[in-house]
Each structure stands twice: as C-alpha cells, then as structure tokens.
Biotite code that builds the C-alpha atoms (Angstrom):
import biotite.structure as struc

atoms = struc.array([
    struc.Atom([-20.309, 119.638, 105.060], chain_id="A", res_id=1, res_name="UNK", atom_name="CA", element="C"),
    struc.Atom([-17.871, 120.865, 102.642], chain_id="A", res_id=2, res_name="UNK", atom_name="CA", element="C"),
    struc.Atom([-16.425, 118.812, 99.758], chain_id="A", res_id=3, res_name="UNK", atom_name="CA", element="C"),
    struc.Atom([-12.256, 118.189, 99.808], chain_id="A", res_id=4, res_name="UNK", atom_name="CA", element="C"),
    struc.Atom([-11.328, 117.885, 96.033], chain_id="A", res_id=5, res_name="UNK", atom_name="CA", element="C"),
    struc.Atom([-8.077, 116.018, 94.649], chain_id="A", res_id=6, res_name="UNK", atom_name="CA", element="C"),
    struc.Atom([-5.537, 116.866, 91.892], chain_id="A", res_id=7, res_name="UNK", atom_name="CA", element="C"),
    struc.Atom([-8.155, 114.508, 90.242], chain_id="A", res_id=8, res_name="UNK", atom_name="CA", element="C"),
    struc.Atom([-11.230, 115.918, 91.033], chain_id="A", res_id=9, res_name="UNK", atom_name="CA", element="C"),
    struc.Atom([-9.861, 119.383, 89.736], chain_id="A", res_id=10, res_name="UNK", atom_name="CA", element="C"),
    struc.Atom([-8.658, 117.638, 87.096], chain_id="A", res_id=11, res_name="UNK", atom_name="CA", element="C"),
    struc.Atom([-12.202, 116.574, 85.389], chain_id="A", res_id=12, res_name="UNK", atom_name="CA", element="C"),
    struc.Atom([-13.450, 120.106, 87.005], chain_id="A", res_id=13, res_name="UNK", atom_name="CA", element="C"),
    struc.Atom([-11.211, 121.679, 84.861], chain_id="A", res_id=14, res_name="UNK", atom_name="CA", element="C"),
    struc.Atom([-11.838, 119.904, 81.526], chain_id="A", res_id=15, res_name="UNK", atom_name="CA", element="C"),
    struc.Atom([-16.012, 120.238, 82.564], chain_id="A", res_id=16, res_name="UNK", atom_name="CA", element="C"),
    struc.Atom([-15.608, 123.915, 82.639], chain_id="A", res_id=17, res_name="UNK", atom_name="CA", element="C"),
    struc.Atom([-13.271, 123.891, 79.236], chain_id="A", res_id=18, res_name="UNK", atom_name="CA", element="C"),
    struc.Atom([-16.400, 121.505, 77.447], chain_id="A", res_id=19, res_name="UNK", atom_name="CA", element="C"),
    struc.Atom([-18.703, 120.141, 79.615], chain_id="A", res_id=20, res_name="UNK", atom_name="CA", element="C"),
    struc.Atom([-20.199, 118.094, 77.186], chain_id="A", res_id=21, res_name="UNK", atom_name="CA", element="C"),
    struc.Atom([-16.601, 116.097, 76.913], chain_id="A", res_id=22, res_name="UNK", atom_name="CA", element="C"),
    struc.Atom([-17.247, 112.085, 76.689], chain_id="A", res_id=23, res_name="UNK", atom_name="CA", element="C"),
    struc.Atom([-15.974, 110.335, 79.753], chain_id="A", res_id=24, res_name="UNK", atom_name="CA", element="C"),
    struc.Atom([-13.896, 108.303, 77.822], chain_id="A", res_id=25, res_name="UNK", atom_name="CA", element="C"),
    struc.Atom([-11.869, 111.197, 76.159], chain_id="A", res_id=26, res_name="UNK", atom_name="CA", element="C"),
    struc.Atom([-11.603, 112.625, 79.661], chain_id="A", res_id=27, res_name="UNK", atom_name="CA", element="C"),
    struc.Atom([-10.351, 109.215, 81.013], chain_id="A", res_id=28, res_name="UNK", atom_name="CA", element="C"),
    struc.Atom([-8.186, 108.999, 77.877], chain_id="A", res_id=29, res_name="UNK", atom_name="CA", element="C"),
    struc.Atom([-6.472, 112.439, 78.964], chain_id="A", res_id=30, res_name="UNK", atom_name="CA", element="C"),
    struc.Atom([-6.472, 111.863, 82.546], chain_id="A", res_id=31, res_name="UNK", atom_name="CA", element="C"),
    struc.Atom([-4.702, 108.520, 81.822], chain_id="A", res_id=32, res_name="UNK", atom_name="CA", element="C"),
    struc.Atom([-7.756, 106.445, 84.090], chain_id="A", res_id=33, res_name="UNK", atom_name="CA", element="C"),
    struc.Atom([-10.553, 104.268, 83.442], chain_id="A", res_id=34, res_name="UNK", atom_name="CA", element="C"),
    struc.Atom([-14.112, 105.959, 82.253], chain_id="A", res_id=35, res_name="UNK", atom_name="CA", element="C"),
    struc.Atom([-15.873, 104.313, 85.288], chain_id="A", res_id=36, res_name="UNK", atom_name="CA", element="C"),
    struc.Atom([-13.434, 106.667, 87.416], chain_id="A", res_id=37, res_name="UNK", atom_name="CA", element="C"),
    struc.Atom([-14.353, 109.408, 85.587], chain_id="A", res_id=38, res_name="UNK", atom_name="CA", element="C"),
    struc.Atom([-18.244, 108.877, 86.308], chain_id="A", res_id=39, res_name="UNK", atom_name="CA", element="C"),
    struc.Atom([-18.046, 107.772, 89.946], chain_id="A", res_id=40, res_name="UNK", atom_name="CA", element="C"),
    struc.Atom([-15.801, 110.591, 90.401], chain_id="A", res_id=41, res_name="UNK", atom_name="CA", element="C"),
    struc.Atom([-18.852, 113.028, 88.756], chain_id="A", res_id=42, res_name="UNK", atom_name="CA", element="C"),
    struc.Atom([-21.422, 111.306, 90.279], chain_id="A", res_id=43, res_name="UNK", atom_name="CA", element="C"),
    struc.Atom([-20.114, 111.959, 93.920], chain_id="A", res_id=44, res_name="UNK", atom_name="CA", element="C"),
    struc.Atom([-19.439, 115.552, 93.237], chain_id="A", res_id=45, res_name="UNK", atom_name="CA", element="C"),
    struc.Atom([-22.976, 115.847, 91.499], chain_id="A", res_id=46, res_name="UNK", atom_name="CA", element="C"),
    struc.Atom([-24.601, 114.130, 94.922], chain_id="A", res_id=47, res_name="UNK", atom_name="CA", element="C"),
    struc.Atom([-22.263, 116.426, 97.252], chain_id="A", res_id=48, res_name="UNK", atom_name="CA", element="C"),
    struc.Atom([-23.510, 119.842, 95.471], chain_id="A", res_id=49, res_name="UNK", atom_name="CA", element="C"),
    struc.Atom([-20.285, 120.181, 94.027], chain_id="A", res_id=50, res_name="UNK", atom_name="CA", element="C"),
    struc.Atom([-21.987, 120.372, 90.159], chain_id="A", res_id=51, res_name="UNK", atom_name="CA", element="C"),
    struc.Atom([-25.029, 121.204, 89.666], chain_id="A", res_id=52, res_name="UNK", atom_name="CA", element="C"),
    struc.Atom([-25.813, 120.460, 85.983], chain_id="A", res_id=53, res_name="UNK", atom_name="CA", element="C"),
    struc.Atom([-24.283, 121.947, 82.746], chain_id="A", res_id=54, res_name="UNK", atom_name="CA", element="C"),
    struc.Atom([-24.570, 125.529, 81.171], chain_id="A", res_id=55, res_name="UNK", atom_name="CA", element="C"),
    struc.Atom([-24.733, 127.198, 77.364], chain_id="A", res_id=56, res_name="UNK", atom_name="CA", element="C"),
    struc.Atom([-22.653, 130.305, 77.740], chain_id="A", res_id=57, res_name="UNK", atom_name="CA", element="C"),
    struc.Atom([-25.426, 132.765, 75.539], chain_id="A", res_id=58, res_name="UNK", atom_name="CA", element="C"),
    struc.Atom([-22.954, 135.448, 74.108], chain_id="A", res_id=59, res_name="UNK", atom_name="CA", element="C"),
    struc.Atom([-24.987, 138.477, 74.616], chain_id="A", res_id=60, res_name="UNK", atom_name="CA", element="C"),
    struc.Atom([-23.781, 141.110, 71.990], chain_id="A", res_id=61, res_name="UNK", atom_name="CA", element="C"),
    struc.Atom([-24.652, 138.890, 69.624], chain_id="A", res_id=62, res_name="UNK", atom_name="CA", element="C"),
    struc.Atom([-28.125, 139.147, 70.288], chain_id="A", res_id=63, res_name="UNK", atom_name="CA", element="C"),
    struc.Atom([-27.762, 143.299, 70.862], chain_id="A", res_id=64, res_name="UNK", atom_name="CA", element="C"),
    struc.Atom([-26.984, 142.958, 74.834], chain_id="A", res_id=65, res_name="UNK", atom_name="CA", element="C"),
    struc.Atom([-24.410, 145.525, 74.654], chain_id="A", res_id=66, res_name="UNK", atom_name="CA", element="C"),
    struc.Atom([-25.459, 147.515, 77.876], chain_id="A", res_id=67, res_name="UNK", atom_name="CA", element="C"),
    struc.Atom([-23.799, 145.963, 80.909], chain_id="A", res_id=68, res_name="UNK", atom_name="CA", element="C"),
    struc.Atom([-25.102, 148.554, 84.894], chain_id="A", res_id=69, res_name="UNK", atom_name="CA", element="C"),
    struc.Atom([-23.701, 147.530, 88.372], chain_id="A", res_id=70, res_name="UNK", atom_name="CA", element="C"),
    struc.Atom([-27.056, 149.139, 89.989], chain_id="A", res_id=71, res_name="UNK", atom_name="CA", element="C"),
    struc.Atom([-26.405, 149.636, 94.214], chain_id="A", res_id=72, res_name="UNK", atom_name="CA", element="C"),
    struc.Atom([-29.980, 149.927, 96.250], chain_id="A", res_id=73, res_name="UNK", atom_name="CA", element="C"),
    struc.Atom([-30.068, 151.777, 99.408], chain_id="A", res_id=74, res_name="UNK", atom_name="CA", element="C"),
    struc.Atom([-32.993, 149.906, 101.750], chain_id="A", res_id=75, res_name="UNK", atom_name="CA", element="C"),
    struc.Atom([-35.345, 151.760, 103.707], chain_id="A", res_id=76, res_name="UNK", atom_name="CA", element="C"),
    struc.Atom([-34.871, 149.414, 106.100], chain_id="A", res_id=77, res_name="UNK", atom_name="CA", element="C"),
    struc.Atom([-32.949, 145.823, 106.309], chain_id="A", res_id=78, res_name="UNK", atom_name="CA", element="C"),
    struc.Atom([-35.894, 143.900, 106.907], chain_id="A", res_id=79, res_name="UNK", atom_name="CA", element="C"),
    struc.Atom([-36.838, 144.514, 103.176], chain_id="A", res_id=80, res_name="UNK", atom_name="CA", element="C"),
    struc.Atom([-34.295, 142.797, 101.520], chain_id="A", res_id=81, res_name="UNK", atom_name="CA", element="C"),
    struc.Atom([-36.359, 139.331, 100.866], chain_id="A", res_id=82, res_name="UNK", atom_name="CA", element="C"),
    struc.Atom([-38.885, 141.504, 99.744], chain_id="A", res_id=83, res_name="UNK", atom_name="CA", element="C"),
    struc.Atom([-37.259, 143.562, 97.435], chain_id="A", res_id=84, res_name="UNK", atom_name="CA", element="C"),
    struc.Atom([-35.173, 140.774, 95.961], chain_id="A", res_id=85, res_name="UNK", atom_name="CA", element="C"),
    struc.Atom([-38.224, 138.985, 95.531], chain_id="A", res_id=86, res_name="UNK", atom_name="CA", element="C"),
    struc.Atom([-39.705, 141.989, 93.281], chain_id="A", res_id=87, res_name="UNK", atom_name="CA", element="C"),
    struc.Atom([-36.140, 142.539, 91.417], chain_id="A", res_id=88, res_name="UNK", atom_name="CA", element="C"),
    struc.Atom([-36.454, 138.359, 90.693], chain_id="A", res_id=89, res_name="UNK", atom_name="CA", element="C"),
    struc.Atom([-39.770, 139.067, 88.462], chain_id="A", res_id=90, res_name="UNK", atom_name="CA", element="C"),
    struc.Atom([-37.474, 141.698, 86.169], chain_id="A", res_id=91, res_name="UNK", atom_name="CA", element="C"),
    struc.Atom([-35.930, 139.365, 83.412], chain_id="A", res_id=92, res_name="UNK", atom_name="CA", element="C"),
    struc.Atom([-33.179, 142.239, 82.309], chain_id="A", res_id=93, res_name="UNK", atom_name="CA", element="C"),
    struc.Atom([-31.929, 141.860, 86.329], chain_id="A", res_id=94, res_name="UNK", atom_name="CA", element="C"),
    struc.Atom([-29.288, 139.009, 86.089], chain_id="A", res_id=95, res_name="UNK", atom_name="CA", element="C"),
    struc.Atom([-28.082, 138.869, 89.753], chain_id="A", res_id=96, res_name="UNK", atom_name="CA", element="C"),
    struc.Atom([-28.816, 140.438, 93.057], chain_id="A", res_id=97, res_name="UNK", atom_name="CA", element="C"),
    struc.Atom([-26.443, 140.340, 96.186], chain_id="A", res_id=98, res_name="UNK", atom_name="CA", element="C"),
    struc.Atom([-27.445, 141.383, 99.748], chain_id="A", res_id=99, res_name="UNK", atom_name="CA", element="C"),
    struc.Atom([-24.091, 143.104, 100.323], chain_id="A", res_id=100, res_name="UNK", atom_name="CA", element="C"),
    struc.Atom([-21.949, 144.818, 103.273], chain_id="A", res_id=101, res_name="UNK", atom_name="CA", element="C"),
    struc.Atom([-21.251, 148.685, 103.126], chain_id="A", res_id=102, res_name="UNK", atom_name="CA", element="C"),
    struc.Atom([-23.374, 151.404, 101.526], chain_id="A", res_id=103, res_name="UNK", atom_name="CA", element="C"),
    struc.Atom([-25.950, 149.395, 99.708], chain_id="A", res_id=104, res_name="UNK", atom_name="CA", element="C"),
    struc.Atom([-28.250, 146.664, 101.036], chain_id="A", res_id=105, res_name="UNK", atom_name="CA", element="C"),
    struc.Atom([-28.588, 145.349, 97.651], chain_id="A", res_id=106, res_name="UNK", atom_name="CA", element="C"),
    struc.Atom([-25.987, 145.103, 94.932], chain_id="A", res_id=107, res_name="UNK", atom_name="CA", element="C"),
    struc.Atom([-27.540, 143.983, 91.058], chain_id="A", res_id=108, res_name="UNK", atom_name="CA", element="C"),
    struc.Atom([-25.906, 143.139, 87.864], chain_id="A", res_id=109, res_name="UNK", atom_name="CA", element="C"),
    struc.Atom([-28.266, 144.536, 84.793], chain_id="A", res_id=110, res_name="UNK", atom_name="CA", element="C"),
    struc.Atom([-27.827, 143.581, 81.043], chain_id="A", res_id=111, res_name="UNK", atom_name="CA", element="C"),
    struc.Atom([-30.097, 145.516, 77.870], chain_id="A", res_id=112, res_name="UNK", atom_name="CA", element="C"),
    struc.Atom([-29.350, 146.846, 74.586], chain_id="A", res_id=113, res_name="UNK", atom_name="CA", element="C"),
    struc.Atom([-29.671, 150.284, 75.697], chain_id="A", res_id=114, res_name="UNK", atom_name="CA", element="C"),
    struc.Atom([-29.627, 153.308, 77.743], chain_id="A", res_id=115, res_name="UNK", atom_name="CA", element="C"),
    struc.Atom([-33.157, 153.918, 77.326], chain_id="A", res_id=116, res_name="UNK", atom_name="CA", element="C"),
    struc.Atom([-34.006, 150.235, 78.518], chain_id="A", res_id=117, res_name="UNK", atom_name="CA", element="C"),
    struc.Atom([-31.713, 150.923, 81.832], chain_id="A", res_id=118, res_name="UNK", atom_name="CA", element="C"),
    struc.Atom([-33.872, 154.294, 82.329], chain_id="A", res_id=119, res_name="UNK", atom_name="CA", element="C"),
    struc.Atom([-37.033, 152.572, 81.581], chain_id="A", res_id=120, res_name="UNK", atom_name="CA", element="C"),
    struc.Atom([-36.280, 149.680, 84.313], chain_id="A", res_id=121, res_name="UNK", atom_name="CA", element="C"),
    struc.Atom([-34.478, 151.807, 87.040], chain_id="A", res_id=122, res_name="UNK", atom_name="CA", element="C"),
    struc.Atom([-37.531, 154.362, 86.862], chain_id="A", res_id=123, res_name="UNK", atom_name="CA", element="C"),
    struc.Atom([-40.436, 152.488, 86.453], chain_id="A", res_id=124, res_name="UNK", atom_name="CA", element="C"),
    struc.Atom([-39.747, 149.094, 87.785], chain_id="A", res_id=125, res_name="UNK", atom_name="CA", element="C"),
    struc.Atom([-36.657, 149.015, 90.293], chain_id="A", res_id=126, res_name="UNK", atom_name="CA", element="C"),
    struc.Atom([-37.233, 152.748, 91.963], chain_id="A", res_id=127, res_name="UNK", atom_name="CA", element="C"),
    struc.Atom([-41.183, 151.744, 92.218], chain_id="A", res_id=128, res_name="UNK", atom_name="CA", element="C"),
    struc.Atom([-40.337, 148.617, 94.548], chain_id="A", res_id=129, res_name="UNK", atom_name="CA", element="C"),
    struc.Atom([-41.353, 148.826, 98.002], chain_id="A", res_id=130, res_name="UNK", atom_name="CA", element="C"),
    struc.Atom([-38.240, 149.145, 100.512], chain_id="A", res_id=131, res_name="UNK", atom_name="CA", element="C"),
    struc.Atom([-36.108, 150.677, 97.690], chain_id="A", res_id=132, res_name="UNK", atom_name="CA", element="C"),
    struc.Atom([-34.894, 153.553, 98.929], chain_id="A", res_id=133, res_name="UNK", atom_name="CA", element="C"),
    struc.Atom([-32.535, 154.782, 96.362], chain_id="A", res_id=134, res_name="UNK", atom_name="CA", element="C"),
    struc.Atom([-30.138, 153.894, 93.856], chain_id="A", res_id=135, res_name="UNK", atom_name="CA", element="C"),
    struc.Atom([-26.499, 154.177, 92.087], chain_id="A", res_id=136, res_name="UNK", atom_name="CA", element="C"),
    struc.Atom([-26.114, 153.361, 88.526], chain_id="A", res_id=137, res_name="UNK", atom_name="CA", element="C"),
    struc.Atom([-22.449, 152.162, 87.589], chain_id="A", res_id=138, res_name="UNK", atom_name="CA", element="C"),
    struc.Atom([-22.026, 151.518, 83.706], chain_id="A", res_id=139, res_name="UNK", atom_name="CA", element="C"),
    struc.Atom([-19.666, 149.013, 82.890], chain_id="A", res_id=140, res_name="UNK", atom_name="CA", element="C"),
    struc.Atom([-17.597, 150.666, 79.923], chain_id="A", res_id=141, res_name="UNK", atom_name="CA", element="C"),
    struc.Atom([-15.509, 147.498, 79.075], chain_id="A", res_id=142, res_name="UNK", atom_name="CA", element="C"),
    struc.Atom([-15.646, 143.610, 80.441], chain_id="A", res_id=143, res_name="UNK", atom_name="CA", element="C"),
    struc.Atom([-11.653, 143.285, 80.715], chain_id="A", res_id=144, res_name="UNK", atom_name="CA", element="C"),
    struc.Atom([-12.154, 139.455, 82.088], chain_id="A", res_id=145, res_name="UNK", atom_name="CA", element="C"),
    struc.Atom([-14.860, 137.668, 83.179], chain_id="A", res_id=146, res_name="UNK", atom_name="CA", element="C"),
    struc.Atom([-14.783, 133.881, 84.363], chain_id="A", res_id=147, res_name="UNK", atom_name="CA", element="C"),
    struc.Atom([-15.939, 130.720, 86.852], chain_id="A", res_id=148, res_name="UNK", atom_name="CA", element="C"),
    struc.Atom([-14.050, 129.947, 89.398], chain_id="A", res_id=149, res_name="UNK", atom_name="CA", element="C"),
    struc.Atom([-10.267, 128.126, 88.185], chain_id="A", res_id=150, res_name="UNK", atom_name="CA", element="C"),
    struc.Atom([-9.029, 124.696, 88.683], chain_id="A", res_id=151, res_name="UNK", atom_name="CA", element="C"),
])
C-alpha cells in the first residue's frame, strides 16, 4: 500500500533531505508544532517504507572520482538479467544497474578516476560476464544537476 503524505509530512521531508541530522525540536520550532509531532510523524513514515535511514553525500572529485560512464548492456537473452546483475553487484566502481525498456536489457551508472579504469572494467570484468552480450559506453562530460526527489 502506498503512503499519502501531507503539506506536513513534506514539510519534515523537505528539511530531512536539506540536513537530516536536524534536531526534532528545531524542526518543530520551524514547522511551528510540538517535537512529539515531529517524531510520530517520522516514525510512521520510517514503519511505512517511506525513509529508510539517513545518508553522507561522499563528494567524489574530491577523492579523484572524476570519471562519470552511462554503460548500456545488450543481453543474450532476457532470462539473464538476475544473473548478470548479480555479477555487475560484485564490481565496487558499478554504482547502479537498471533492467530497462528499449535497446538495452541493462542500463549501469559507472564512477573511476580514469579512462584506463573504465577500459580495464568494461574489458575484463563487465564484457567477461555471462549473458552480456555487448555494450555502449556513454561518458558523461558535465553533471549539469543532479538531485533526490523534491518536496
């Protein structure tokens, strides 16, 4: 069952996503309501699935991530997928994988320092795995936005 949020809910979303480490009682200070609404208000969305803990955001480049790939895989056959996301899973540099409509089965989102690191994985790990059939590299050139979901 889906969750229906309020103007409240979205609300405390909203200042979560700002600084989720924000004390209830400055939140309930902002919001103009009591801290214990604040927390039963949390504590429903945490037990409907709505949050699901709390995040660092890691800024990459600053640790020499600079190399951002879009990487499309072409199945040999659909009933691979599980499998082959299971094997892309066990490669750390793979950030996500989507089983996707249209020309690829699998769609993957790749972060390294560099070129050489994208060649190393895509040839000797990724075009290695059983059920991969073939692959497009897209480079991302420049990150013009990138963010969760608004409230």
């Amino acid at each position: 069952m889906d969750y229906e949020i309020d103007s409240m809910d979205r609300k405390i979303l909203k200042f979560m996503q700002k600084d989720s480490r924000m004390p209830f009682l400055e939140m309930a200070r902002e919001l103009k309501v009591s801290g214990g609404t604040i927390h039963a208000r949390v504590k429903k969305m945490k037990g409907m699935g709505v949050l699901e803990g709390s995040k660092v955001v890691i800024n990459h480049h600053a640790l020499g991530y600079k190399l951002s790939a879009f990487v499309g895989i072409q199945l040999t056959d659909g009933a691979s997928s599980e499998a082959v996301g299971a094997s892309l899973e066990r490669i750390p540099d793979v950030l996500e994988v989507h089983y996707t409509t249209g020309g690829f089965g699998l769609f993957t989102k790749i972060l390294v320092r560099e070129t050489s690191e994208l060649y190393e994985i895509l040839a000797h790990k990724i075009q290695k795995i059983r059920g991969v059939g073939s692959t497009q590299t897209l480079i991302v050139l420049n990150t013009l936005f990138s963010r969760d979901m608004q409230f």
